[in-house]
C-alpha positions, -999 to +999 in steps of 0.1 A: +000+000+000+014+032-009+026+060+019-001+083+005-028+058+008-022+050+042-023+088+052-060+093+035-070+061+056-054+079+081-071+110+076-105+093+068-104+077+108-096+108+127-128+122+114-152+094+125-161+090+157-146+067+184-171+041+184-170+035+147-132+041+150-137+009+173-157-006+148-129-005+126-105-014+144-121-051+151-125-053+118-089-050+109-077-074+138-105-098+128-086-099+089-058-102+105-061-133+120-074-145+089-046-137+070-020-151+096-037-182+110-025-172+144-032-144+170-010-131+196-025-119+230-032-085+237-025-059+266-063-068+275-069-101+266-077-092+229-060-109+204-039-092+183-025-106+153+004-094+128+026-079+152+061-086+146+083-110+175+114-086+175+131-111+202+124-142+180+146-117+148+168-108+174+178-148+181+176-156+143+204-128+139+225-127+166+225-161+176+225-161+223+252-129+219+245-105+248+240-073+231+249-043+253+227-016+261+240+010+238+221+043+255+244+033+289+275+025+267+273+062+251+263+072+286+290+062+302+320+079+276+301+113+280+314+135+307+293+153+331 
């Protein structure tokens, strides 16, 4: 889907109120799990579907490595 598309949805939702906003929402998550076969589990119980396991890509690419925190390593060279 192009970039512009995306922002006209975008545009299109902030319009409509909450409870069709909602609506929509359900919608998606419900073609979602269509598409994927599987559903992950939500904040509230919901299922949500299509989000991506950044730990699992982590362990495909970097193997058990012990990647250090970067933000504390810069942290730590600056002076105060």
């Amino acid at each position: 889907m192009a970039m512009s598309k995306v922002l006209e949805i975008e545009a299109a939702l902030r319009k409509i109120p909450t409870q069709e906003k909602w609506e929509v929402a359900r919608w998606l998550l419900a073609a979602l799990e269509e598409g994927t076969g599987h559903a992950a589990k939500g904040q509230n119980g919901g299922s949500v579907s299509g989000l991506p396991d950044y730990a699992a890509r982590r362990r495909r690419i970097f193997g058990d490595k012990v990647l250090p925190n970067m933000v504390l390593a810069s942290r730590s060279e600056e002076r105060w």
